[in-house]
LUMDO-115282 format. One record per atom (N, C-alpha, C, CB): residue number from 0; x, y negated, z. Coordinates in steps of 0.001 Angstrom, whole numbers, plus 524288, in hexadecimal, padded with zeros to 5 digits. Glycine has a CB too. Example, Ala and Ser with C-alpha at 12.3 -4.5 7.8 and 13.67 -1.06 7.14 Angstrom:
2
<atom 0 <83386 8163A 81E78>>
<atom 0 <8300C 81194 81E78>>
<atom 0 <83390 80CE4 81E78>>
<atom 0 <82C2C 81179 82356>>
<atom 1 <83232 808CA 81BA8>>
<atom 1 <83566 80424 81BE4>>
<atom 1 <83264 7FFE2 81EBE>>
<atom 1 <83704 80256 8165D>>
This chain:
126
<atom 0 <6C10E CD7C8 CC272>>
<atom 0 <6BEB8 CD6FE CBD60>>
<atom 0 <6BD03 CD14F CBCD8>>
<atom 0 <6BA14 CDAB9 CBC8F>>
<atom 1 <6BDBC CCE31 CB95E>>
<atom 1 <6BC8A CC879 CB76E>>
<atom 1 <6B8B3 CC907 CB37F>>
<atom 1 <6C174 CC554 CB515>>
<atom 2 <6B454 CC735 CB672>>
<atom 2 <6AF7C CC354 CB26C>>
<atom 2 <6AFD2 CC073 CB1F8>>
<atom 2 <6AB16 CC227 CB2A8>>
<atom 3 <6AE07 CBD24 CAD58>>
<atom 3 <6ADEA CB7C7 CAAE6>>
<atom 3 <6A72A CB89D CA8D6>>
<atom 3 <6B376 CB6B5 CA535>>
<atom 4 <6A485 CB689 CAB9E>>
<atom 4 <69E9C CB3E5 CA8B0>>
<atom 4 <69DE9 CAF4B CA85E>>
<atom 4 <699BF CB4E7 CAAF9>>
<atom 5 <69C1C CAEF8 CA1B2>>
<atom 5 <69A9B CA8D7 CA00A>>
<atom 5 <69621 CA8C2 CA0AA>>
<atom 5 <69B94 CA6A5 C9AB0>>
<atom 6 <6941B CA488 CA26D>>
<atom 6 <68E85 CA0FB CA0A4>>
<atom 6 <68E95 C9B6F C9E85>>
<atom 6 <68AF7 CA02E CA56D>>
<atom 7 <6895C C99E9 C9CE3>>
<atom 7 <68797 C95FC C9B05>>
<atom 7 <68791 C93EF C974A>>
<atom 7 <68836 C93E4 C9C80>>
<atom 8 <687F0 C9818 C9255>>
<atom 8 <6878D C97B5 C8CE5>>
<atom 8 <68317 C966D C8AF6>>
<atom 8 <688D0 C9BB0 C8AAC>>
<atom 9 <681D6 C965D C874E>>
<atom 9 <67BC8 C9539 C84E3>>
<atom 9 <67B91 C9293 C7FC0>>
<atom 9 <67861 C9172 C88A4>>
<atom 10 <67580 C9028 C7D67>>
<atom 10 <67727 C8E95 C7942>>
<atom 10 <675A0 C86A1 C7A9F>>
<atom 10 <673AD C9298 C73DA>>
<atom 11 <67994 C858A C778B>>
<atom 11 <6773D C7E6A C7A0E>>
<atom 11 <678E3 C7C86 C7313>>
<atom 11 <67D24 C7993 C81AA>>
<atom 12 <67612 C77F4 C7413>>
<atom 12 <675A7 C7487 C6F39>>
<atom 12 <67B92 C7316 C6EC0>>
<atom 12 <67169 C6F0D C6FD5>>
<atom 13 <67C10 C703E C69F1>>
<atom 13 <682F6 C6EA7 C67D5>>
<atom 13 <681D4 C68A5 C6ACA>>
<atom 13 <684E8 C6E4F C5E94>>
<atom 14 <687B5 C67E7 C6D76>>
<atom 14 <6876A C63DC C702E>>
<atom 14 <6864F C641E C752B>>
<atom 14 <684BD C6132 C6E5A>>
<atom 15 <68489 C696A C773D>>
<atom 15 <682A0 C6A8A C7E0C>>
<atom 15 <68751 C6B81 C7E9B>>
<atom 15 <67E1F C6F95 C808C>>
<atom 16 <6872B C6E33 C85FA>>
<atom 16 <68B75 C7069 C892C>>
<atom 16 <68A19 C74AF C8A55>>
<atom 16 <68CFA C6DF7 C8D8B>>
<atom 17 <68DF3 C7853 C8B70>>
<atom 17 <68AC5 C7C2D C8F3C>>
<atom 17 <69082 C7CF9 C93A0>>
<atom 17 <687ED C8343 C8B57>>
<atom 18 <68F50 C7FFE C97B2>>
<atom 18 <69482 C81BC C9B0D>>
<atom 18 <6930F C86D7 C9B79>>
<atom 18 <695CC C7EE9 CA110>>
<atom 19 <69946 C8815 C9A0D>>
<atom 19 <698E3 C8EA1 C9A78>>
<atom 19 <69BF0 C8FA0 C9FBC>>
<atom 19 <69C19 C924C C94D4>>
<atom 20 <69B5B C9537 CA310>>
<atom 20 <69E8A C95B0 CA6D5>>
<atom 20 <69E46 C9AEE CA804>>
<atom 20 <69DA1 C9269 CAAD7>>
<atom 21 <6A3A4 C9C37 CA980>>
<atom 21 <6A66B C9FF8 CAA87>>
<atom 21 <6A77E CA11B CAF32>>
<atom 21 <6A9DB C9FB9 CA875>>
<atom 22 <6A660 CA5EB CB285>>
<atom 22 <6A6E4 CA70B CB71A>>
<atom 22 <6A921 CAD42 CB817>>
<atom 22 <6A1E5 CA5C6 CB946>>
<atom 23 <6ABA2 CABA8 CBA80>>
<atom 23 <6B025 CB06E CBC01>>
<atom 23 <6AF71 CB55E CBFD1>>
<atom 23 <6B4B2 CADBF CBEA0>>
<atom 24 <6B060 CB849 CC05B>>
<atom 24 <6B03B CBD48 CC452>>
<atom 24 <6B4DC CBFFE CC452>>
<atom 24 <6AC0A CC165 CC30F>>
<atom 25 <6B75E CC20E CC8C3>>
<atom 25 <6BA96 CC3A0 CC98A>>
<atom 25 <6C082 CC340 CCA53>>
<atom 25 <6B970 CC508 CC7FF>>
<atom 26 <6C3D3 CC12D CC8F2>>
<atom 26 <6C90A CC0B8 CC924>>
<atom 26 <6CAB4 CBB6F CC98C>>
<atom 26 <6CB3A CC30D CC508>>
<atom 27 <6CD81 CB91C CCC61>>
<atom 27 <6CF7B CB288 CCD2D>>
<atom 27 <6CC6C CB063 CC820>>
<atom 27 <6D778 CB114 CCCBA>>
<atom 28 <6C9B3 CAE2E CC922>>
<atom 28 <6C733 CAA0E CC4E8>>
<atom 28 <6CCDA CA55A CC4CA>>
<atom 28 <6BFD5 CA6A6 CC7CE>>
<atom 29 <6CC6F CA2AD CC769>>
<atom 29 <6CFEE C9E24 CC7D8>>
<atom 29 <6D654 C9EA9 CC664>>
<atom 29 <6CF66 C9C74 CCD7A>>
<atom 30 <6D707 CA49C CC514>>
<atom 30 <6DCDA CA46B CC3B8>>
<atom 30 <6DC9D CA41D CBE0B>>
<atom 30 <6E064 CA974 CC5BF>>
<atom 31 <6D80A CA401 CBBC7>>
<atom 31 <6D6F8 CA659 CB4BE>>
<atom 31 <6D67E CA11C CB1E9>>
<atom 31 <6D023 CAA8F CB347>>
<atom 32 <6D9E1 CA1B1 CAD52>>
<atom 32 <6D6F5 C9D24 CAA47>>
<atom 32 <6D202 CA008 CA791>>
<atom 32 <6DB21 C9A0F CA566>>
<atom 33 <6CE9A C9BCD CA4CB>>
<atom 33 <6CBFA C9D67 CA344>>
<atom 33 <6C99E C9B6E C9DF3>>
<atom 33 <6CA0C C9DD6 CA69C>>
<atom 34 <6C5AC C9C73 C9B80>>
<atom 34 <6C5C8 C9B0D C969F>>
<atom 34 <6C114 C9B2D C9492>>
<atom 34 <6C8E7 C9DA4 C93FB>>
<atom 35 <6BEDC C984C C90E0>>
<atom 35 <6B996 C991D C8DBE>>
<atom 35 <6BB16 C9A02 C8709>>
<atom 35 <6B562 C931E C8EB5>>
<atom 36 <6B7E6 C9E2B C86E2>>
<atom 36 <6BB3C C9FE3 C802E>>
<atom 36 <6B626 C9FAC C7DC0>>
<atom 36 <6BF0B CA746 C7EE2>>
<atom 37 <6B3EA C9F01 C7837>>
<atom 37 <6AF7A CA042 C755E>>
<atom 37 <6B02C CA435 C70A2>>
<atom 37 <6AD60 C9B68 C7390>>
<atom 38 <6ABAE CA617 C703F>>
<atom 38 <6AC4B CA9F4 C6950>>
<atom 38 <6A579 CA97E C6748>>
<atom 38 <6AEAE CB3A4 C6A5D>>
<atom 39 <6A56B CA6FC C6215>>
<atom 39 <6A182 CA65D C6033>>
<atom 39 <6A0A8 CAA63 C5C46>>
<atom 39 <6A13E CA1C9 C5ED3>>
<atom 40 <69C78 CAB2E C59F2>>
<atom 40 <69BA6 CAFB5 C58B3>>
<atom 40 <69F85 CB037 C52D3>>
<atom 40 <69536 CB092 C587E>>
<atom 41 <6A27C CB61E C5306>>
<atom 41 <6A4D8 CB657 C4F29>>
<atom 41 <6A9C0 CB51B C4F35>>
<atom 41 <6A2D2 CB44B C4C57>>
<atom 42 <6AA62 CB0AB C5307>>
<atom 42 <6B213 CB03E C51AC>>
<atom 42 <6B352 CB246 C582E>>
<atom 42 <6B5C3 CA72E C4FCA>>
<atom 43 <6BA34 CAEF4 C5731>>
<atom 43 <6BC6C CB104 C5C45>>
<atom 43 <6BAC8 CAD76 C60EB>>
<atom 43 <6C2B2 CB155 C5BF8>>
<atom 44 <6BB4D CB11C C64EE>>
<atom 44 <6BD40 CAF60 C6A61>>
<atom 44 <6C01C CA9E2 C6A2D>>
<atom 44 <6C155 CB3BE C6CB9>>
<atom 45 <6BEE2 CA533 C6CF3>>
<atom 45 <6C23B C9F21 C6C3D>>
<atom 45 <6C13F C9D8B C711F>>
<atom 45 <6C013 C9A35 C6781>>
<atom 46 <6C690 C9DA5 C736F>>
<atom 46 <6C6A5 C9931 C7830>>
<atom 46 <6C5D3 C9307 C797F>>
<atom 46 <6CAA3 C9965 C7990>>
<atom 47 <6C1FA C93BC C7C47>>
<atom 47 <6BEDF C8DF2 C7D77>>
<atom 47 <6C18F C8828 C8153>>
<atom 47 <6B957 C900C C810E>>
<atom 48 <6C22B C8C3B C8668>>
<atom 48 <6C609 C8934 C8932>>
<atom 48 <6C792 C8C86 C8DD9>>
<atom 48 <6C3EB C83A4 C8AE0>>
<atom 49 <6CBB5 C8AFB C907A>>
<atom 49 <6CE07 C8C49 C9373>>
<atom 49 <6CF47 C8A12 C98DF>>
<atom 49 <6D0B4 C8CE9 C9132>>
<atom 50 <6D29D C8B3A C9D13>>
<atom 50 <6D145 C8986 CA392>>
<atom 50 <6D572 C8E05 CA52A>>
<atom 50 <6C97E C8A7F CA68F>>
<atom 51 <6D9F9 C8A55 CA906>>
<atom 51 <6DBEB C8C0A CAAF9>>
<atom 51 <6D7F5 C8E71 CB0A6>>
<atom 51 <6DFE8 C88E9 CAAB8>>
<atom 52 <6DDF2 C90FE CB3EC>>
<atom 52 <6D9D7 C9379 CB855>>
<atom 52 <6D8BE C8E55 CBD9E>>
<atom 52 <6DD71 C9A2D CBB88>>
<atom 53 <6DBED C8BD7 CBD12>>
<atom 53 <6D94E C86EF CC122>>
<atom 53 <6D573 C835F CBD90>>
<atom 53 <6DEAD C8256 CC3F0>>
<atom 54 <6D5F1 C8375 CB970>>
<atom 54 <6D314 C8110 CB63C>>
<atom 54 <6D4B6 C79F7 CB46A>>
<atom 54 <6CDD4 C81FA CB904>>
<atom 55 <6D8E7 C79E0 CB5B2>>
<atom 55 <6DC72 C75AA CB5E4>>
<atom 55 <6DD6C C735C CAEFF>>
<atom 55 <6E254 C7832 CB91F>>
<atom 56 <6DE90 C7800 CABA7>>
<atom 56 <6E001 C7747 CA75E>>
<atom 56 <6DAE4 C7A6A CA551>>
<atom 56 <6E5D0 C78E1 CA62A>>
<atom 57 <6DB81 C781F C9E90>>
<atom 57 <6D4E9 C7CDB C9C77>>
<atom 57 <6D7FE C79FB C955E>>
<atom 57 <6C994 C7927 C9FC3>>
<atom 58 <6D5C3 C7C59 C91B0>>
<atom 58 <6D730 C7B97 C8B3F>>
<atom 58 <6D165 C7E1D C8A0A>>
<atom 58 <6DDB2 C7F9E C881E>>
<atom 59 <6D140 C7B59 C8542>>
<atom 59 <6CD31 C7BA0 C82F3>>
<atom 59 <6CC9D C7D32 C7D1D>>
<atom 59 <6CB80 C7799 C83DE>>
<atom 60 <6CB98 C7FD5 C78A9>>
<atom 60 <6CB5F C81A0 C7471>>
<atom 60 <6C96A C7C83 C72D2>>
<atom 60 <6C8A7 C8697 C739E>>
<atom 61 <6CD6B C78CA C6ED6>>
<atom 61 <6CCB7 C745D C6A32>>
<atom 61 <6C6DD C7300 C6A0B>>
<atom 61 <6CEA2 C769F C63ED>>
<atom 62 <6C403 C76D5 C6806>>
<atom 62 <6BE6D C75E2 C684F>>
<atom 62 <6BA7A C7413 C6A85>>
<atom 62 <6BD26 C77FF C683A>>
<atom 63 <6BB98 C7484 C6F5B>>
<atom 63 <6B8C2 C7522 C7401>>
<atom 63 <6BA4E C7020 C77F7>>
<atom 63 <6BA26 C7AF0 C7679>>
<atom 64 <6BEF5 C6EA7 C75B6>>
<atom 64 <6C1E8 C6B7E C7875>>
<atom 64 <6BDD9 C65BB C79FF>>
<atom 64 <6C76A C6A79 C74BD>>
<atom 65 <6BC9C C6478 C7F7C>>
<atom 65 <6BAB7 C5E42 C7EB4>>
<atom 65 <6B4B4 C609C C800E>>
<atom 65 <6BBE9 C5A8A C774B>>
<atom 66 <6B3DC C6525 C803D>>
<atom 66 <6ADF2 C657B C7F6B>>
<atom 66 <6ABDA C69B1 C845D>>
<atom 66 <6AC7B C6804 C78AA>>
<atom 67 <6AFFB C6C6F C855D>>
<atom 67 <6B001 C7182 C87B3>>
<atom 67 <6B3E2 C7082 C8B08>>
<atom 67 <6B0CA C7645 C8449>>
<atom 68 <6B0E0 C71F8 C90E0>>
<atom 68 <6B3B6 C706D C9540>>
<atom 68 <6B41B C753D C988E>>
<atom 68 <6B135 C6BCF C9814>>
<atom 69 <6B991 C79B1 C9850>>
<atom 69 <6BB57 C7D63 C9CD9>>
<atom 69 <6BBB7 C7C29 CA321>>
<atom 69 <6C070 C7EBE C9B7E>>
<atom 70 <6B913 C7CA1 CA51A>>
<atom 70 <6BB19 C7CDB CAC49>>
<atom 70 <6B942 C8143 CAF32>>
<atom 70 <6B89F C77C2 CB02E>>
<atom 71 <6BA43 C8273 CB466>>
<atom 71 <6BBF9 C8629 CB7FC>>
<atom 71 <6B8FD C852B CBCFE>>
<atom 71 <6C1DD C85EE CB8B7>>
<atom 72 <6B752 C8895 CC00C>>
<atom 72 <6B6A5 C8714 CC51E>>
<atom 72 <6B8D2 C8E2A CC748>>
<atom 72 <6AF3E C8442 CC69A>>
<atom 73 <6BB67 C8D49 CCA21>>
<atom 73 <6BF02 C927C CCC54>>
<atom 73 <6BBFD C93E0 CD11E>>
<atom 73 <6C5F4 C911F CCE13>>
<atom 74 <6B955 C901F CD4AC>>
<atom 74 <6B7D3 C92AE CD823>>
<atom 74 <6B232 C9655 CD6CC>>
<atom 74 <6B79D C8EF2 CDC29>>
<atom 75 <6AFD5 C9416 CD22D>>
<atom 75 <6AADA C982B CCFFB>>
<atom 75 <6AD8D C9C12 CCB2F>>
<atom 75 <6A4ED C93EE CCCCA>>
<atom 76 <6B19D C9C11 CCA1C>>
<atom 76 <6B436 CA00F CC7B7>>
<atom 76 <6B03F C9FC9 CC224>>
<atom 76 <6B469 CA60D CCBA0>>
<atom 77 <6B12F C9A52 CC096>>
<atom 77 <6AEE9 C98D3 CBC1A>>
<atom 77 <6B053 C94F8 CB8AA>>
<atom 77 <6AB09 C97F3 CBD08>>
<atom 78 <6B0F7 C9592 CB31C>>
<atom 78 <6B1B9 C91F0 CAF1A>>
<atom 78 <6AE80 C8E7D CAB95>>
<atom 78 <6B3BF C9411 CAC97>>
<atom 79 <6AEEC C8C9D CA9FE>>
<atom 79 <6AA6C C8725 CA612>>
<atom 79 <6ACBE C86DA CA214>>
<atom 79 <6A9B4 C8028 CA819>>
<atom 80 <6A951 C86CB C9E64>>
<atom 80 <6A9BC C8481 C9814>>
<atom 80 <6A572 C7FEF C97C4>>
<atom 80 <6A81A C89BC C92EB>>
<atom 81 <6A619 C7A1B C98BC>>
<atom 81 <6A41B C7903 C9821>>
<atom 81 <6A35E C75EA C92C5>>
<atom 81 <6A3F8 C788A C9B7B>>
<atom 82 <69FA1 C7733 C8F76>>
<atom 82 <69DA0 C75E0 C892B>>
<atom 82 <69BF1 C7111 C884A>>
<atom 82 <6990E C790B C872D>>
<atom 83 <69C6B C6CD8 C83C3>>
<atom 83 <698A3 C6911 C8461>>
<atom 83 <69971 C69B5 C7D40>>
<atom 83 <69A05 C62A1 C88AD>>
<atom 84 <695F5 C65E6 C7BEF>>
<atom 84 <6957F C62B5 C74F1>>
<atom 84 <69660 C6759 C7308>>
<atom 84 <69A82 C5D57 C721B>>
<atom 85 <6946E C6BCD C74C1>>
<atom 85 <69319 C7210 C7045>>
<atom 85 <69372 C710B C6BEB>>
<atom 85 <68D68 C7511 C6FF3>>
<atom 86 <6949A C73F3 C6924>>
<atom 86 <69497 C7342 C641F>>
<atom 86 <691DD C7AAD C604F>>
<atom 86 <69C01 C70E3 C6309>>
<atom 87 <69027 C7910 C5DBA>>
<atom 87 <68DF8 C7EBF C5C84>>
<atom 87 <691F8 C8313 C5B53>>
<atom 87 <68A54 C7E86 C57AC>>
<atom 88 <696D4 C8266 C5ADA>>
<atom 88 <69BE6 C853F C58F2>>
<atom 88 <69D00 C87B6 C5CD5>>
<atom 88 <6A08A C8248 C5728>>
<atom 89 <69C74 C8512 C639E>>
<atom 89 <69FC1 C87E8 C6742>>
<atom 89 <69BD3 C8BA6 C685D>>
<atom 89 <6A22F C84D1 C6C3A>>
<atom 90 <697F8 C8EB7 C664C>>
<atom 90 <692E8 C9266 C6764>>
<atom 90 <697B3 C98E4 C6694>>
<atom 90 <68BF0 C9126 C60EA>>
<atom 91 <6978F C9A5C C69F3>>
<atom 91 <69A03 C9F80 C6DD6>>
<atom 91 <69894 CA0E7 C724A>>
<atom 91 <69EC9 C9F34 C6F3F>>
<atom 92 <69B0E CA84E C72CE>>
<atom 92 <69CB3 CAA35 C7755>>
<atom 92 <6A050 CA730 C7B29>>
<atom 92 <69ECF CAE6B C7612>>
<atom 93 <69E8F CA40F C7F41>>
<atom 93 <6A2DB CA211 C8191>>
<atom 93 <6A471 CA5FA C8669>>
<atom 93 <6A1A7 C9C42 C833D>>
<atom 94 <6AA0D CA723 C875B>>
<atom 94 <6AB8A CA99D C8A45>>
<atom 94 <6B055 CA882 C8E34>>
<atom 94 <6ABBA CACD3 C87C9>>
<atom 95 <6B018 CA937 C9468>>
<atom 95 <6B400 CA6F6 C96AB>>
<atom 95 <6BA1F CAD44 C967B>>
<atom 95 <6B0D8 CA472 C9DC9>>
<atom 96 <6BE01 CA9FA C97C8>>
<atom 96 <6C141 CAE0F C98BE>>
<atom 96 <6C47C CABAB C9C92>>
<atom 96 <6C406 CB048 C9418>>
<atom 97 <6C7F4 CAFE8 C9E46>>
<atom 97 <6CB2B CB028 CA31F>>
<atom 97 <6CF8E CB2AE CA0A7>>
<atom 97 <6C8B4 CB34A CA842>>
<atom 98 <6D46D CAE2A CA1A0>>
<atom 98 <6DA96 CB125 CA377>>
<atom 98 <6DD0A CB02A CA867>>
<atom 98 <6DF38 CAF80 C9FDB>>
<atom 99 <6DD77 CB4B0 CA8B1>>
<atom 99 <6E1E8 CB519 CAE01>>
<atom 99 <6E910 CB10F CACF3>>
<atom 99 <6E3B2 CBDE2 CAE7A>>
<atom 100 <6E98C CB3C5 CA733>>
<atom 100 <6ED1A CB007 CA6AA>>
<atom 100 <6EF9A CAF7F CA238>>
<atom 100 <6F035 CB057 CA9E2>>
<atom 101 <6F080 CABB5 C9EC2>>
<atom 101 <6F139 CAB46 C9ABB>>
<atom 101 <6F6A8 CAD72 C99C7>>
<atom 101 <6F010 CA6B3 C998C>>
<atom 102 <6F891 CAF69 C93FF>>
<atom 102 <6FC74 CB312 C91A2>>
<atom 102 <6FEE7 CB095 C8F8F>>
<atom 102 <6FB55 CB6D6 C8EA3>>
<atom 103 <6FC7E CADFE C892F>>
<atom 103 <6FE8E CAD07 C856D>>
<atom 103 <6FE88 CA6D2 C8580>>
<atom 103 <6FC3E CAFD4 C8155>>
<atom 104 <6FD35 CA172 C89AE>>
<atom 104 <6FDCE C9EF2 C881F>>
<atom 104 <6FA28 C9A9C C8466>>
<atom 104 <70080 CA10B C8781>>
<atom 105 <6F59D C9FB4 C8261>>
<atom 105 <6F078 C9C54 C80CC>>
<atom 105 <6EB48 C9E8B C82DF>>
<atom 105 <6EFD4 C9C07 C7A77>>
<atom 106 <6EA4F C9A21 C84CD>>
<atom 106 <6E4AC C9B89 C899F>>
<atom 106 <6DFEC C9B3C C86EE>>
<atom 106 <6E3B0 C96D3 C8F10>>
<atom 107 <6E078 C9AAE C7F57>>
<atom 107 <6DD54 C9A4A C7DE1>>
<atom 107 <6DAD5 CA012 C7BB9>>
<atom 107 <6DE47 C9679 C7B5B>>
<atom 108 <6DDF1 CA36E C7C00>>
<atom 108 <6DD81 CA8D2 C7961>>
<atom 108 <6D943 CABAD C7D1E>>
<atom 108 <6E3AB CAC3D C7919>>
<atom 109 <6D5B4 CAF47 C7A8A>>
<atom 109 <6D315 CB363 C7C5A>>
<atom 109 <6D7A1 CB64F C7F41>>
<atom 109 <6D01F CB681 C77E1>>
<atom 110 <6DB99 CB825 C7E02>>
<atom 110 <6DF06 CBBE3 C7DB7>>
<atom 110 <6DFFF CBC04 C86F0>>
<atom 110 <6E599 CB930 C7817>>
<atom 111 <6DFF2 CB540 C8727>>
<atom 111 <6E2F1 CB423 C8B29>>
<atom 111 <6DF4F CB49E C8EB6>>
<atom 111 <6E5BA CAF7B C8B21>>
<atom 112 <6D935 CB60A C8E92>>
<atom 112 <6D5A2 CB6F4 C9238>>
<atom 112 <6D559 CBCA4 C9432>>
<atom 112 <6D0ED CB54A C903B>>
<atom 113 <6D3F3 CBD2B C9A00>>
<atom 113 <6D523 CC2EB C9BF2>>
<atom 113 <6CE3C CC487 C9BBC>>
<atom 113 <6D8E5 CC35A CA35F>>
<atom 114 <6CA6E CC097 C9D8B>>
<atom 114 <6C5D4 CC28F C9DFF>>
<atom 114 <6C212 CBE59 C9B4F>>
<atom 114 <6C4BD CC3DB CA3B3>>
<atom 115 <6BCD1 CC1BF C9BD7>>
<atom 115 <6B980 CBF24 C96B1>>
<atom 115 <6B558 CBF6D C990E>>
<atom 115 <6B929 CC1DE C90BB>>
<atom 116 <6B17A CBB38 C9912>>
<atom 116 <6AC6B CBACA C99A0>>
<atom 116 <6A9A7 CBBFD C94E9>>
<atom 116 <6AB3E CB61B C9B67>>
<atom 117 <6A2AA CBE0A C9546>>
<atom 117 <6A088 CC08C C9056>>
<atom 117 <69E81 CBBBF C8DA9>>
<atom 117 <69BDF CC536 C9144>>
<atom 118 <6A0E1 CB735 C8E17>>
<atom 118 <69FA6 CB3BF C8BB7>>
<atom 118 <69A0A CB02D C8D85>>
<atom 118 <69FC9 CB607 C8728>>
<atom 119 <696A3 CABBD C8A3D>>
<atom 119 <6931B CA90A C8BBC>>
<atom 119 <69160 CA5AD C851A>>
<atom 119 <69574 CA570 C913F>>
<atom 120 <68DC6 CA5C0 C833F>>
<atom 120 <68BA9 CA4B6 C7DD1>>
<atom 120 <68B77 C9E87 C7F31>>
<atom 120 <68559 CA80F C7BE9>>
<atom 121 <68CB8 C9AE0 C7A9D>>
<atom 121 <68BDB C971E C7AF6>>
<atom 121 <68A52 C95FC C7427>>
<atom 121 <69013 C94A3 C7E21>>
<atom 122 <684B3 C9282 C741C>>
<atom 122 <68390 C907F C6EB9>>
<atom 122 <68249 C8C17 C6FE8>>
<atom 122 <67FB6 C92F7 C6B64>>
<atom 123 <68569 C89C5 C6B05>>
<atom 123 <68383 C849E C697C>>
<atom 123 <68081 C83CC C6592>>
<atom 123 <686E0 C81B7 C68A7>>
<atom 124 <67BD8 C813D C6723>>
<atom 124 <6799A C81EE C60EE>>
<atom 124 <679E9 C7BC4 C5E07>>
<atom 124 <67227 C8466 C6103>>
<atom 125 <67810 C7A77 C5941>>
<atom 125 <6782D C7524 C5702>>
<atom 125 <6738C C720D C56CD>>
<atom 125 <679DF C7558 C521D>>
């Protein structure tokens, strides 16, 4: 069975950082890519960024791009979102996910994740 628990959400001023992180249980951590997705209240599910399983390669959602930094450490079977220059818009459920292995070709889809963390609240306020 694969857990994914996030921490280190909270609420920080527009213009702070915060780091979120993701830690794994159970099944090869290091063979999985992995992923940070958000959903703010009311719309859909949107992928944040992404990380291969050596962590060699990573993509980032347009938005986020320049500001928001994905990395890996495999031997703690753990991932990073690290946040900076918040902005009050990116205020969501942030949530990590895990694929074993991608299908279709876009690593940006909900569709392509096998497991789900219960997420981690992040606000920005103004």
């Amino acid at each position: 069975q694969v857990q994914l628990v996030e921490s280190g959400g909270g609420l920080v001023q527009a213009g702070g950082s915060l780091r979120l992180s993701c830690t794994a249980s159970g099944r090869t951590f290091s063979k999985w890519a992995m992923a940070w997705f958000r959903q703010a209240s009311g719309k859909e599910r949107e992928f944040v960024a992404g990380i291969t399983w050596s962590g060699a390669n990573s993509w980032y959602a347009a938005s986020v791009k320049g500001r928001f930094t994905i990395s890996r450490d495999n031997t703690k079977k753990t991932v990073y979102l690290e946040m900076s220059s918040l902005k009050p818009e990116v205020t969501a459920v942030y949530y990590c996910a895990a694929s074993l292995q991608y299908t279709s070709g876009d690593p940006s889809t909900v569709a392509e994740y096998d497991y789900w963390g219960q997420g981690t609240q992040v606000a920005v306020s103004s």
